[in-house]
C-alpha positions as CSV (number, residue, x, y, z in Angstrom):
1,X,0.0,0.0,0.0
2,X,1.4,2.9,-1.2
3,X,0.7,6.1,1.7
4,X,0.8,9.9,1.9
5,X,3.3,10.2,4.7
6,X,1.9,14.1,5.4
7,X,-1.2,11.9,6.4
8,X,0.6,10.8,9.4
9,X,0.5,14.4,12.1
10,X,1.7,14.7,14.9
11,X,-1.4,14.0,16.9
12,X,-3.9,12.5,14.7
13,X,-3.9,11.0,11.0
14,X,-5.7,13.3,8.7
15,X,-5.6,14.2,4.9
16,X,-8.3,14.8,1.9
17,X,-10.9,11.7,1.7
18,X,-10.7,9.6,-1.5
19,X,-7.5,11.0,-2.8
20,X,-4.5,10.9,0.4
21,X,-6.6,8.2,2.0
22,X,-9.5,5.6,1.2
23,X,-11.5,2.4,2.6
24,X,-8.5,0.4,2.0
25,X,-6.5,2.4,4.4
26,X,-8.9,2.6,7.1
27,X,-8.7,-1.1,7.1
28,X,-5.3,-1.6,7.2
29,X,-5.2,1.3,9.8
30,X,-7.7,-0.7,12.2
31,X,-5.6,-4.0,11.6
32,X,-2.7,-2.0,12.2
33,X,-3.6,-0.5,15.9
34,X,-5.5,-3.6,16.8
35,X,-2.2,-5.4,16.1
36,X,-0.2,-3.7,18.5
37,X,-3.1,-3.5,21.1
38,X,-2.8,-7.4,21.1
39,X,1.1,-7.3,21.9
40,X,-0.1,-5.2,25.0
41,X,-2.9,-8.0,26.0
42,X,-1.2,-11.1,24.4
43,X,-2.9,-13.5,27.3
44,X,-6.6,-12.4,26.2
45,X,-9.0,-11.1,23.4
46,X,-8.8,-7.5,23.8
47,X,-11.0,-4.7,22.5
48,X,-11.6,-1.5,21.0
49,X,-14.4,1.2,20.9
50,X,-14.8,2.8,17.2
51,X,-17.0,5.9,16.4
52,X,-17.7,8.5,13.8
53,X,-18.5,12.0,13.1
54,X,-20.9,12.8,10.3
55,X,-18.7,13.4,7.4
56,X,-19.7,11.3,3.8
57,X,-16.8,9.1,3.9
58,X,-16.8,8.8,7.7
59,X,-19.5,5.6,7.7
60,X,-17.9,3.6,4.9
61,X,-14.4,4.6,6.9
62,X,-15.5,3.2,10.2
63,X,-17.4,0.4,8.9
64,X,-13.7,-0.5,7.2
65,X,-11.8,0.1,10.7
66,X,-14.2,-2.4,12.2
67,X,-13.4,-5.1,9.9
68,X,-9.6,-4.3,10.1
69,X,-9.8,-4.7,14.1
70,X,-12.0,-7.6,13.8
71,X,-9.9,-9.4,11.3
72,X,-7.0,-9.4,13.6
73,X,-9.0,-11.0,16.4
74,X,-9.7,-8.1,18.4
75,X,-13.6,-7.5,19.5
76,X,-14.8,-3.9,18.4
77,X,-17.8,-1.9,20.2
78,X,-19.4,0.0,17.5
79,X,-20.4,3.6,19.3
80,X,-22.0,5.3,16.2
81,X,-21.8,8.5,15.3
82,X,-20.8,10.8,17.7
83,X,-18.4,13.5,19.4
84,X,-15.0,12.4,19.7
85,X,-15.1,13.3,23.3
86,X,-17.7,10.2,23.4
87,X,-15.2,8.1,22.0
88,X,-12.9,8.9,24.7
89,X,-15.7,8.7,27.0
90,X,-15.9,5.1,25.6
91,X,-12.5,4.2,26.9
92,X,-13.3,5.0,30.7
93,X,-16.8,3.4,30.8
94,X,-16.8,0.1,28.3
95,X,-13.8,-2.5,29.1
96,X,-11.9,-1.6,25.9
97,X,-8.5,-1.5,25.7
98,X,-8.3,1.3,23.0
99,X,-10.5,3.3,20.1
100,X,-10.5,5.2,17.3
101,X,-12.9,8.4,16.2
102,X,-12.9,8.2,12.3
103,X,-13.0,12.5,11.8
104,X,-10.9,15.4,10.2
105,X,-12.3,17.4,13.4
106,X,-12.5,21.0,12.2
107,X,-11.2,20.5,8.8
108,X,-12.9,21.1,5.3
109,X,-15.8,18.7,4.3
110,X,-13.6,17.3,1.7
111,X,-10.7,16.0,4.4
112,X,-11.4,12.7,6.7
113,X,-9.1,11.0,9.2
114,X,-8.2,9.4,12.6
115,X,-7.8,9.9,15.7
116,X,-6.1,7.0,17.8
117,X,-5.9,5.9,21.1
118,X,-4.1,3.0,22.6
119,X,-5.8,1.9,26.1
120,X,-6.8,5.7,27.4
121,X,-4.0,7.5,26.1
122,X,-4.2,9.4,22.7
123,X,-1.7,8.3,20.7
124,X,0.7,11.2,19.0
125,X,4.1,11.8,17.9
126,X,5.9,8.8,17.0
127,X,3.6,6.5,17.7
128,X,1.3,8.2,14.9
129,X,4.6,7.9,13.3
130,X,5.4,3.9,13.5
131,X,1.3,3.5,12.0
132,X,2.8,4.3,8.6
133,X,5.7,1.2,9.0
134,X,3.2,-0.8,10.4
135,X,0.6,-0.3,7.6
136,X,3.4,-0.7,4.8
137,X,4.5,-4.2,6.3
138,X,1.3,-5.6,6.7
139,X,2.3,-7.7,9.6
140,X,-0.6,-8.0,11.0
141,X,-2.5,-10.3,13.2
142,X,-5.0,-12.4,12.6
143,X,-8.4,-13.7,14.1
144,X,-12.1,-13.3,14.6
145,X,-13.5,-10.9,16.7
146,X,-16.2,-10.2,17.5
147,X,-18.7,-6.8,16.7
148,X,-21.7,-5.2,18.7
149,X,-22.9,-1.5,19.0
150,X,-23.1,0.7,22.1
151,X,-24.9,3.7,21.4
152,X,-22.6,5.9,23.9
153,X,-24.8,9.1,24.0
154,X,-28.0,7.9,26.5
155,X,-25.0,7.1,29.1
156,X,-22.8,9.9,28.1
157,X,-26.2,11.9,28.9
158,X,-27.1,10.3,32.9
159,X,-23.4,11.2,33.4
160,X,-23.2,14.8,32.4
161,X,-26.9,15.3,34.3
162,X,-26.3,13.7,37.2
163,X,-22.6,15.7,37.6
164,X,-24.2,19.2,37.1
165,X,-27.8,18.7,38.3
166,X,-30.1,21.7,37.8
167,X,-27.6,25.1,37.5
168,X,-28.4,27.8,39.9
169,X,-30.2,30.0,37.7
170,X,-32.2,29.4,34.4
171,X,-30.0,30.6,31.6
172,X,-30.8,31.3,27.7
173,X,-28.2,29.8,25.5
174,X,-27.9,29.4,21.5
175,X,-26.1,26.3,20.6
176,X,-24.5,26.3,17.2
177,X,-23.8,22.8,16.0
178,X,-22.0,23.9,12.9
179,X,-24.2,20.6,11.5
180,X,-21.3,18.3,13.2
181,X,-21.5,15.5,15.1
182,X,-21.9,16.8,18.4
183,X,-25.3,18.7,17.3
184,X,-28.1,15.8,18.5
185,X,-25.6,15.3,21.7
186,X,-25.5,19.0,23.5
187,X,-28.7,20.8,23.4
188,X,-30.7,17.8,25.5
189,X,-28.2,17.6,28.3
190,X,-28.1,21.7,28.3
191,X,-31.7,21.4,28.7
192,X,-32.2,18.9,31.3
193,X,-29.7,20.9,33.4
194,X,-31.5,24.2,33.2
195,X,-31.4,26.1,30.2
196,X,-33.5,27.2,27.5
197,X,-31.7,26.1,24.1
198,X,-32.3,27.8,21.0
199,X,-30.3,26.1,18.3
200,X,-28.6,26.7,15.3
201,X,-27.1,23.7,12.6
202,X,-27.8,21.1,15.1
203,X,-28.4,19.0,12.4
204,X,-25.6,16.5,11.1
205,X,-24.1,17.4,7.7
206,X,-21.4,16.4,6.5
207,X,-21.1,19.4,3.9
208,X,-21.0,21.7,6.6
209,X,-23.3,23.7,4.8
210,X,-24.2,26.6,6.5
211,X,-20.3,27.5,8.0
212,X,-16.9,25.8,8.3
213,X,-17.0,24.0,11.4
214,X,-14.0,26.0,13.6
215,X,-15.3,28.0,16.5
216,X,-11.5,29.6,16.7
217,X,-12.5,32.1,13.4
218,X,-14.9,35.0,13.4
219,X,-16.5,34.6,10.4
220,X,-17.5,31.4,11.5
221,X,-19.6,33.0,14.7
222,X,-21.0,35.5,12.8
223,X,-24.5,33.9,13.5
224,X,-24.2,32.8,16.9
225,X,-23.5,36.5,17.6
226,X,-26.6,37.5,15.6
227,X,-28.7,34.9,17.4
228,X,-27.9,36.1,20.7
229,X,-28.6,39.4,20.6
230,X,-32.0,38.5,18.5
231,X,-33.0,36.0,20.9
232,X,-31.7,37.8,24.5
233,X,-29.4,35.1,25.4
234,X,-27.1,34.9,28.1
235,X,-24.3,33.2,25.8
236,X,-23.9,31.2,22.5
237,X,-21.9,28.2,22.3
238,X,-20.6,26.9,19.4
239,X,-18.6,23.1,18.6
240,X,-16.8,22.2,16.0
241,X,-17.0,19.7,13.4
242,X,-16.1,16.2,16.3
243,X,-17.4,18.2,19.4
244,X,-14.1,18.2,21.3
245,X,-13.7,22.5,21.1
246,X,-15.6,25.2,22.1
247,X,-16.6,28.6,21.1
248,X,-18.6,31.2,23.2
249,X,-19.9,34.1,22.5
250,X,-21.1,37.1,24.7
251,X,-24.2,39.0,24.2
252,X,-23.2,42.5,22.2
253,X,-21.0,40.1,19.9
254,X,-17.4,39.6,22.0
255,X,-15.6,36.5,21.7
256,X,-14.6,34.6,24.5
257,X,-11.1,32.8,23.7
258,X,-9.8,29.9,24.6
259,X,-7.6,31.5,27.1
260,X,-10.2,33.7,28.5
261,X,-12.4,30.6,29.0
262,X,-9.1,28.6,30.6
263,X,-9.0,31.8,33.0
264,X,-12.4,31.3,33.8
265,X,-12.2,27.4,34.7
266,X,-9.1,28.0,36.6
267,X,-10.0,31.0,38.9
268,X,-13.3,28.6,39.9
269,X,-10.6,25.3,40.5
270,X,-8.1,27.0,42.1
271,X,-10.8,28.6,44.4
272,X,-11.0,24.9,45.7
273,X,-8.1,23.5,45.2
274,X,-4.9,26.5,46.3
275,X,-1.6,25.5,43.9
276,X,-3.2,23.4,41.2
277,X,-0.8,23.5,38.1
278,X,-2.6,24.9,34.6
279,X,-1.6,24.0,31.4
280,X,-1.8,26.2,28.2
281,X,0.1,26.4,25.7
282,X,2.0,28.8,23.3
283,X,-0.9,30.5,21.4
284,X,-2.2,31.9,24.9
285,X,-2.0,35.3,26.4
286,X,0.3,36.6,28.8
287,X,-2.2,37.4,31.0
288,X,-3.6,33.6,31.4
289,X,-0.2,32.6,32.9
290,X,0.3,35.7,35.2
291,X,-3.7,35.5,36.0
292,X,-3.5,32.1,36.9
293,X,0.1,32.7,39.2
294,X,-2.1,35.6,40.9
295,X,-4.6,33.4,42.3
296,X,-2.3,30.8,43.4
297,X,-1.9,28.4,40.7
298,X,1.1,26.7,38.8
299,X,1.1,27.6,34.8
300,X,2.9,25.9,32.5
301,X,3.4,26.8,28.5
302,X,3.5,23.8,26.8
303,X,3.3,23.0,23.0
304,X,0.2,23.0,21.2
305,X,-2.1,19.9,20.3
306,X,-4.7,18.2,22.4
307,X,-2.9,15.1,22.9
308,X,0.6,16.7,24.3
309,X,-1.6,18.7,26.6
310,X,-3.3,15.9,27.5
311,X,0.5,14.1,27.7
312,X,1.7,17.0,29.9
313,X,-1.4,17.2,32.1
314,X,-0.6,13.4,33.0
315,X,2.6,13.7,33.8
316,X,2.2,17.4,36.0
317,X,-1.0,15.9,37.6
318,X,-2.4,19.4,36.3
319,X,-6.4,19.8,37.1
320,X,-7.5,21.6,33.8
321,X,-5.4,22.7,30.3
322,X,-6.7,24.3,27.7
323,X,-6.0,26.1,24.2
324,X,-6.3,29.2,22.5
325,X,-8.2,26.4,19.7
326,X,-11.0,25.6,22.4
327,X,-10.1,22.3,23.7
328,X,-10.8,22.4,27.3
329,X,-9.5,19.5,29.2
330,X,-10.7,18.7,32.9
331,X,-9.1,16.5,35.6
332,X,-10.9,18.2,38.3
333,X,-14.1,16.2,38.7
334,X,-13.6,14.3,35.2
335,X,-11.2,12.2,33.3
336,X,-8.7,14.4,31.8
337,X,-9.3,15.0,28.0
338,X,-11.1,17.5,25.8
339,X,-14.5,17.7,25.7
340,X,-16.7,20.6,24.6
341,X,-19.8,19.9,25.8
342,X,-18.3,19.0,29.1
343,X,-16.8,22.1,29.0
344,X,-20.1,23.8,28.1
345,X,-21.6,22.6,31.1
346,X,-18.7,23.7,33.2
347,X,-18.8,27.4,31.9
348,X,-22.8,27.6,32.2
349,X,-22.4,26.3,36.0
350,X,-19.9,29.1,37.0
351,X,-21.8,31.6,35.2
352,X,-25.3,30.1,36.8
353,X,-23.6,30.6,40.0
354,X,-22.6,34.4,39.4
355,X,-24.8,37.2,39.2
356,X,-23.4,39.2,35.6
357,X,-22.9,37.9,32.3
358,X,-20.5,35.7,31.2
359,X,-18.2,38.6,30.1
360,X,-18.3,39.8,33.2
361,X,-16.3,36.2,34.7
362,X,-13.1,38.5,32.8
363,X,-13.9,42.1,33.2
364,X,-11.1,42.5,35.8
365,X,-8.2,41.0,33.3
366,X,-6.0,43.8,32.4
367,X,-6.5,45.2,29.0
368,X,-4.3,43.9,26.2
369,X,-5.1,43.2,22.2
370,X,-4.5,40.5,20.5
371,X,-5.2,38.9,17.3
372,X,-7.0,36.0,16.6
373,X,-5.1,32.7,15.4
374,X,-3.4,33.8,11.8
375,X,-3.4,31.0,9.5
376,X,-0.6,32.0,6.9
377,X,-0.6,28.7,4.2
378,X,2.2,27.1,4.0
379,X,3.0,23.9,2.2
380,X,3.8,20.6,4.8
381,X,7.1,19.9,3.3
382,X,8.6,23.3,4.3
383,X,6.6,24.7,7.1
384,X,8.4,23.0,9.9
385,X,11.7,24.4,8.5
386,X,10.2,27.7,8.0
387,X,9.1,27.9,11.7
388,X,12.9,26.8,12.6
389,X,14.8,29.9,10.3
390,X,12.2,32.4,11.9
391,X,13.2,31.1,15.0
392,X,16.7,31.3,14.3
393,X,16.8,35.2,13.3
394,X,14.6,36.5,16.0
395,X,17.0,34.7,19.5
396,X,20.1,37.3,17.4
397,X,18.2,40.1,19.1
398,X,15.3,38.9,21.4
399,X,14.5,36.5,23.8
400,X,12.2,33.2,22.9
401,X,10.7,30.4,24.1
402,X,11.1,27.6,21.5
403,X,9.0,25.0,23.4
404,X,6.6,24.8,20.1
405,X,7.6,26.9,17.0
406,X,8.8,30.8,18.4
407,X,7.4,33.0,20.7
408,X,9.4,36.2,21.2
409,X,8.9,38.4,23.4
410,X,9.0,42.1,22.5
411,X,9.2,45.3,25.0
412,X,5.3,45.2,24.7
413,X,3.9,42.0,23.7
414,X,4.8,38.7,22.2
415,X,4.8,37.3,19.0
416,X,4.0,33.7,17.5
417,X,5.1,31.7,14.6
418,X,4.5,27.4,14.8
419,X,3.8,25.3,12.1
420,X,-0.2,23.7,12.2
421,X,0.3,20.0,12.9
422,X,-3.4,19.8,11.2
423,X,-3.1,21.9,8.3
424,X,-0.3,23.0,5.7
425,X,0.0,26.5,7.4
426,X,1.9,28.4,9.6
427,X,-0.3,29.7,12.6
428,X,0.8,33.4,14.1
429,X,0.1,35.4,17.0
430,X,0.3,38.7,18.5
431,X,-0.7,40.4,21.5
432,X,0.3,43.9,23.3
433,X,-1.4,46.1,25.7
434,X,-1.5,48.5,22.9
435,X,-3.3,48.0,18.7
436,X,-0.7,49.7,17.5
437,X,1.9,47.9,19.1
438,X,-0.2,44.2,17.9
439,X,0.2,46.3,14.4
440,X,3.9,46.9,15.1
441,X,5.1,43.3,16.0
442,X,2.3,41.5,13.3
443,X,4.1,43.3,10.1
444,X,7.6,42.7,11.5
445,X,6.9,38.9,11.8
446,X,4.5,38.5,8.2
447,X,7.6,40.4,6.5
448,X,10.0,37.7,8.2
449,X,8.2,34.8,7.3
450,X,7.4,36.0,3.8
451,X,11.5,36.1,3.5
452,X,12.1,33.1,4.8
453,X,9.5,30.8,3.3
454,X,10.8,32.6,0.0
455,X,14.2,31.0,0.6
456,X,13.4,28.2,2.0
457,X,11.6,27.5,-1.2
458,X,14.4,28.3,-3.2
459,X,16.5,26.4,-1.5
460,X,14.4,23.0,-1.7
């Protein structure tokens, strides 16, 4: 089998369906993992959970994964189509020894791909890597196991209701489902717990026809903020594409970042729990980590990517992380990965509890600007060495933090350059208490990358 090795990220597996990956693939991809789950459980018939978001190819892609675990002798639990966070869900309440989520997440409608998890633990890095050697040999097990289905969402549902109960105060939310998966999952356990739901693309499409599934860009909101106000809500919420990152929206149209919503969980945790570490990473403002320092808390900056948070979360014994992107991840009174509708819940009890709005959970942050993610394309065979030369010209005259691409730090402000490890692009980032400054340090950085990629390019 001849593969695509740009399919292979750091944290997932993930390309354009039919043309960098097919039926075929997903097969070999499910003998593959189940293969090296039964080297872990060699002295019984282990077992994996497999689900699906609502892409077209996503169905024929699972159903193919299935029969590659089963062929290898590994039983499968068929969950269905639903949120990732269900398939991770999957791996603390079924006795499965490991799952996959056939999605592309937040990606285009024409992209599909996996997501991989060996026992609990999401598997990145290299071993995404070794999938490809694996797949290429073909050594792979053999057997019969087993298949049977396990709707997770009516459990999924008695757990998120019986954890939050009835919120404090009846809220008004709009729920944009973006027509993902995670549309039919959300607005009935947001009701149940108190609030009146008024939603918006709840209804699974793989075409994504109404906006691109990434809460993280504007444009993307730009109905949740008109719903809102029309309706009088107290907050819109918005999931991506596989339901594992959130977007909120105040009334009178601001955004709520990632790192404004990680400030919000953390001030609430750390209320309970004096000295908890917090993990963000790179993208995030300055005024998280000093934020979460001034109310007694441990940051760390870590690199980007929902499984080395989760990785890093582990190993710290951290009790929340989250991400500019919107994946929340809870330790405190859950499991540890990213879910958004978990996260949801979370965010509607604290500001149940309060007496503002939900903008007013971060009025007292100091004042900076930033700009949102900046997704500068960039081809996957040079970006990483892109990323690497910037880095290289700005340490000659300021300091940086190389933990995950560049961030330099400026007399006022920071900059960002990393390479996407989902998407052949550079992402950026500024922030500075001042727009002109943002302005400043923004044209500096584009007119450094522009340069570099330009000889990089010549150079290859």
């Amino acid at each position: 089998m001849k593969l695509d090795p740009t399919i292979f990220r750091e944290y997932d597996i993930r390309g354009v369906a039919e043309r960098d990956m097919d039926a075929d693939f997903a097969r070999a991809l499910g003998r593959a993992v189940a293969t090296r789950i039964r080297k872990v459980h060699p002295d019984r018939t282990p077992a994996m959970s497999v689900g699906r978001d609502c892409r077209l190819t996503s169905d024929a892609y699972a159903d193919a994964v299935i029969a590659g675990i089963a062929e290898t002798g590994v039983d499968v639990v068929d969950i269905g189509m639903c949120p990732t966070p269900l398939l991770y869900f999957s791996l603390f309440r079924l006795p499965v020894d490991g799952g996959i989520e056939v999605t592309a997440s937040h990606n285009a409608s024409e992209y599909n791909g996996f997501k991989v998890c060996i026992g609990r633990e999401s598997a990145y890095g290299e071993s995404i890597a070794r999938l490809r050697g694996e797949i290429e040999r073909a050594d792979f097990a053999s057997g019969r196991g087993g298949v049977r289905k396990h709707p997770m969402r009516p459990e999924y549902h008695a757990y998120c209701v019986e954890q939050f109960g009835t919120l404090a105060r009846r809220l008004r939310v709009v729920v944009d489902g973006g027509n993902g998966a995670t549309g039919p999952v959300a607005p009935p356990i947001l009701r149940e717990i108190g609030c009146d739901v008024i939603e918006l693309y709840c209804d699974p499409d793989g075409r994504f026809p109404n906006h691109h599934p990434d809460p993280t860009v504007p444009k993307n909101l730009a109905d949740l903020v008109r719903a809102v106000d029309a309706k009088g809500a107290d907050v819109g919420i918005a999931f991506d594409g596989d339901g594992d990152r959130i977007g909120v929206v105040a009334p009178g149209g601001s955004i709520l970042w990632g790192d404004e919503l990680l400030v919000i969980f953390a001030r609430e945790i750390l209320a309970r729990k004096p000295g908890s570490v917090v993990i963000s990473e790179v993208k995030c403002s300055q005024r998280l980590f000093d934020d979460v320092a001034k109310h007694g808390g441990k940051p760390i900056m870590w690199k980007a990517g929902h499984s080395l948070i989760k990785a890093k979360m582990k190993e710290t014994h951290a009790e929340v992380g989250g991400e500019m992107s919107g994946h929340m991840f809870f330790a405190d009174r859950f499991f540890g990965f990213d879910d958004a509708t978990y996260a949801a819940c979370r965010l509607l009890e604290i500001l149940a509890r309060s007496s503002g709005g939900v903008a007013d959970l971060i009025a007292d942050l100091p004042p900076a600007f930033a700009t949102p993610e900046i997704r500068v394309d960039c081809p996957d065979e040079i970006k990483f060495a892109v990323a690497d030369r910037v880095r290289e010209r700005l340490a000659r005259d300021f300091p940086v933090n190389d933990v995950d691409g560049v961030r330099v730090t400026f007399d006022d402000g920071w900059g960002l350059v990393r390479a996407s490890n989902t998407q052949p692009a550079l992402v950026l980032r500024f922030e500075a208490s001042k727009p002109e400054k943002v302005e400043e340090h923004r044209h500096r950085i584009e007119a450094l990358v522009a340069e570099v990629r330009r000889e990089v390019e010549s150079s290859s």
